[in-house]
C-alpha positions as CSV (number, residue, x, y, z in Angstrom):
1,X,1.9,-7.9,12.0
2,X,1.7,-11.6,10.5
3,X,2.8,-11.8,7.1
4,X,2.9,-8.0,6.5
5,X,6.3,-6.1,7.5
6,X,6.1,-2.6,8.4
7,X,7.6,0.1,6.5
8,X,7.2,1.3,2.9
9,X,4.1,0.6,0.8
10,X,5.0,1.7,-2.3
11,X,1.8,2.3,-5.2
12,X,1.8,2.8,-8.5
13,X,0.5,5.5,-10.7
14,X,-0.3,5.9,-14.5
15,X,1.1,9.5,-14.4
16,X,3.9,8.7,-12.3
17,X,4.6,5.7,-13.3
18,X,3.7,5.1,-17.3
19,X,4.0,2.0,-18.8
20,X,7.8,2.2,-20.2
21,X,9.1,3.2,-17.0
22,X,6.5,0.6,-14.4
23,X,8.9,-2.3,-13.8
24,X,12.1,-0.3,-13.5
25,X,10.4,2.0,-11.0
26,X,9.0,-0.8,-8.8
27,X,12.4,-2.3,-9.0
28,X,13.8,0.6,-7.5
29,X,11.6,1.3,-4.6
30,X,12.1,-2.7,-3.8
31,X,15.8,-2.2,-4.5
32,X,15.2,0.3,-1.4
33,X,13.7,-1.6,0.6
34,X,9.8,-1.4,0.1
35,X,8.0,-4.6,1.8
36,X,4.4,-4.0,0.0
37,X,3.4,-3.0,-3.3
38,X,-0.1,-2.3,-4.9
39,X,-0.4,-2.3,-8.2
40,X,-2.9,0.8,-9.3
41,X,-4.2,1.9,-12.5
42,X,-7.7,3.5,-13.2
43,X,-7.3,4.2,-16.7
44,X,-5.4,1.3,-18.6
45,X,-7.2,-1.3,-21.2
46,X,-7.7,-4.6,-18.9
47,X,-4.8,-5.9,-21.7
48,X,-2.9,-3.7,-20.5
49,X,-3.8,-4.2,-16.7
50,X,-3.3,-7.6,-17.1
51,X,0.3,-7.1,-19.1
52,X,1.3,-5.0,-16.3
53,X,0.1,-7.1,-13.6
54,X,1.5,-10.2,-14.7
55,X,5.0,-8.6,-15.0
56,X,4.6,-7.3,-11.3
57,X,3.8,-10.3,-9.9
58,X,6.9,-12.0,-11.3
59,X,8.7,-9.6,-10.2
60,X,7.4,-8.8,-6.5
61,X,7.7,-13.0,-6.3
62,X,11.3,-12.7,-7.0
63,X,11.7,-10.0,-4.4
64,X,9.9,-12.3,-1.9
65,X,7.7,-9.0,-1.4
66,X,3.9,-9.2,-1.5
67,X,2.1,-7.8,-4.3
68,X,-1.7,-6.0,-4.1
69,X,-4.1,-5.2,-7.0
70,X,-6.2,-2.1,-6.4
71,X,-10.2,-2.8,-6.5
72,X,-10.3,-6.0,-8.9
73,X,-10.0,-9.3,-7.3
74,X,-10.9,-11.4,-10.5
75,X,-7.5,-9.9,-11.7
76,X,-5.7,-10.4,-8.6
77,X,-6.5,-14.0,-8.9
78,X,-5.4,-14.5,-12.5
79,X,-2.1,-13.1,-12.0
80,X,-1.6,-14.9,-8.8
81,X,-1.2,-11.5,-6.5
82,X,-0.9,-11.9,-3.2
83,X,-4.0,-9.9,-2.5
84,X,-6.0,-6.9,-3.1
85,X,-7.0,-3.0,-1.6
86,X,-10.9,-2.3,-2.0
87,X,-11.9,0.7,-1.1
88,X,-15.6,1.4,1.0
89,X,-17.2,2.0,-3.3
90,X,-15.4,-1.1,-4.5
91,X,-16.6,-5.1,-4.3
92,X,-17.0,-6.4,-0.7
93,X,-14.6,-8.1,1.6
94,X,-16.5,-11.1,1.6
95,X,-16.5,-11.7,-2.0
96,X,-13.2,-11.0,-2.0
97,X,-12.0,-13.5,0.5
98,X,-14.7,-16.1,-1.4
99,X,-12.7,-15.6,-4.4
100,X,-9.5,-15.2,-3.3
101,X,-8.9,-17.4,-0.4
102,X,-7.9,-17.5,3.4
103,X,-4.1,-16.9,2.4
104,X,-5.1,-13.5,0.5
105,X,-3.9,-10.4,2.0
106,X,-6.7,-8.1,1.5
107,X,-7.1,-4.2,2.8
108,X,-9.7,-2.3,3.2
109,X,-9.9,1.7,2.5
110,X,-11.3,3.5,6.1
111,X,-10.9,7.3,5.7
112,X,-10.8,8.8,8.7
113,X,-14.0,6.9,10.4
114,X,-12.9,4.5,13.2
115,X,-16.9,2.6,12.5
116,X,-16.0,1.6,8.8
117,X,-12.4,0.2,10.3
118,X,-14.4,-1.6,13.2
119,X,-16.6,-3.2,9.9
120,X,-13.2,-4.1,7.3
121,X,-12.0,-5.6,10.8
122,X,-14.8,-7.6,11.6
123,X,-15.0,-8.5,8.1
124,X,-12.3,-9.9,8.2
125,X,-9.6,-7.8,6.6
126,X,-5.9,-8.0,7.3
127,X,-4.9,-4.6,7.3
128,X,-6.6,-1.0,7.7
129,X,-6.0,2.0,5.8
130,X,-6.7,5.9,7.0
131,X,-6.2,9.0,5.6
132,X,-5.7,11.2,4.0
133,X,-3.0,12.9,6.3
134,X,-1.7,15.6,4.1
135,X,-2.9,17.0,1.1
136,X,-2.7,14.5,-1.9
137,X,-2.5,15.1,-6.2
138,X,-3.4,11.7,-6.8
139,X,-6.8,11.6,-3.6
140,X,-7.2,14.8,-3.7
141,X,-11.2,14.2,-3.1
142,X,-10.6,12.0,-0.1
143,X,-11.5,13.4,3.5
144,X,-8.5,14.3,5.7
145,X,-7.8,12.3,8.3
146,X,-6.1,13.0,11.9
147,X,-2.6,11.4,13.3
148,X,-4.8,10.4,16.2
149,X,-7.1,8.3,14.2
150,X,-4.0,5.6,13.7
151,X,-3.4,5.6,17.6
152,X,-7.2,5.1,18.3
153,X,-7.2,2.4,15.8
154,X,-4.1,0.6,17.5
155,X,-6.3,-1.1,19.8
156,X,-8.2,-3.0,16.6
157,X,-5.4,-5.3,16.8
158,X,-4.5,-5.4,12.9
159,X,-1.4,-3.8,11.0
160,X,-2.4,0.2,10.0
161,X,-1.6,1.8,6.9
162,X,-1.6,5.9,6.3
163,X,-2.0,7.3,2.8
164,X,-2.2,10.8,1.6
165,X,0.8,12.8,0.5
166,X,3.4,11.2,2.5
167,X,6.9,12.0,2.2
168,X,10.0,11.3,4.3
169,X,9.9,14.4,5.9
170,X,6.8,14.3,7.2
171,X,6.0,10.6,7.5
172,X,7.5,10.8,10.9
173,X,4.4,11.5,13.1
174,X,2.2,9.1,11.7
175,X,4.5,6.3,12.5
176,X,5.0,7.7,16.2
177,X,0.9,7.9,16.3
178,X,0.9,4.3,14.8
179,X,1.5,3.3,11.1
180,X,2.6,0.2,10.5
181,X,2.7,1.1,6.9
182,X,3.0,4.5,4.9
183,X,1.4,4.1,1.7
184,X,3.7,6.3,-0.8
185,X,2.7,7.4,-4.4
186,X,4.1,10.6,-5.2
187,X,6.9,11.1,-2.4
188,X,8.3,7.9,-3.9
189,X,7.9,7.2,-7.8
190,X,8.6,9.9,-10.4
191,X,12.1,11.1,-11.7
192,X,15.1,8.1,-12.5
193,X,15.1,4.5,-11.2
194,X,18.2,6.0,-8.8
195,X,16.2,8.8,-7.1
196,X,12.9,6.3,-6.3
197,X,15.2,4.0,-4.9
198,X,17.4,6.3,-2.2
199,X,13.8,7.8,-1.6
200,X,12.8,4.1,-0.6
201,X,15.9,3.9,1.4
202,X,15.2,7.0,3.0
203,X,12.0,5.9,4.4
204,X,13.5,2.5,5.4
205,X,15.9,4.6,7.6
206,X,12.4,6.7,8.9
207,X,10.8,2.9,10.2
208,X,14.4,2.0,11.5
209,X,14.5,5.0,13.7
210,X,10.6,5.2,15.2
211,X,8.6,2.1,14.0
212,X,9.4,-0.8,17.3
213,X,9.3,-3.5,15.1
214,X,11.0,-2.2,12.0
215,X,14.7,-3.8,11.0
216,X,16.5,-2.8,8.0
217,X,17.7,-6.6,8.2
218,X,14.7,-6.9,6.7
């Protein structure tokens, strides 16, 4: 998987993750062993964005765990993130590798389409992301997606990522069919800084048991 590990992807949320409670949640969840975090927010000021940003980064860095901005490079790069996630409506990969380097890690959103994963791939992306699986509060718009997309996808030769209403109890099939990474917003964050990090922990224990490559060494 080159520099990304599998396991837990761990994404913010506004609702889930206000502003008080942002850097002691991320803590958590890396506390628990999360090995990739994306920083989201739809609805903040871009002072605030950048605020929260800035914090994460320093933070993630410290962890020695790579940090994503959702859908804006420009503040990726002035924060000094490790990368971004753009979705299919969002800049394209191309100007997002211009402006953030070769060493970016940048992911691209594929639904449930195979075609559009064939595209970020030959676009150059480093990881690809399908779902929905499950029904989600925070996509609830999003198609659903299939298990068997993530083993038919296997063969494009980069790291997969699932998304959409994952939890620990039912992340198991997706990493059999072939996650690399399960993209958690609401089956990880919300409740105390204790609870978001044994559900972190608990997820690290789903990789150990079913993802080949997955050590809790880690």
């Amino acid at each position: 998987m080159g520099a990304l590990k599998p396991g837990l992807y761990a994404i913010t949320d506004e609702q889930l993750t206000p502003a008080a409670e942002l850097l002691p949640a991320v803590e958590a969840a890396l506390r628990g062993g999360a090995v990739l975090v994306q920083y989201r927010n739809k609805t903040g000021s871009q002072a605030e964005r950048l605020r929260q940003a800035t914090d994460l980064a320093s933070l993630c860095r410290q962890a020695n765990v790579p940090l994503l901005i959702n859908d804006d490079p420009p503040l990726a790069k002035r924060v000094q993130a490790d990368g971004v996630h753009l979705g299919q409506e969002d800049c394209t990969l191309t100007e997002a590798r211009v402006l953030l380097g070769s060493e970016a890690i940048i992911g691209m959103t594929c639904h449930h389409r195979l075609d559009l994963a064939r595209n970020a791939r030959d676009s150059g992306a480093d990881y690809l992301a399908f779902g929905r699986f499950y029904s989600s509060s925070t996509k609830p718009g999003a198609p659903p997606a299939d298990a068997s997309v993530l083993t038919e996808a296997k063969t494009l030769g980069l790291p997969l990522t699932a998304i959409g209403g994952i939890t620990v109890d039912n992340g198991r099939p997706l990493i059999e069919a072939g996650a690399d990474l399960l993209a958690v917003v609401g089956g990880l964050f919300g409740g105390t800084p204790e609870q978001i990090e044994h559900r972190a922990r608990a997820f690290a224990r789903l990789f150990a048991s079913h993802h080949p490559l997955f050590s809790l060494s880690d």
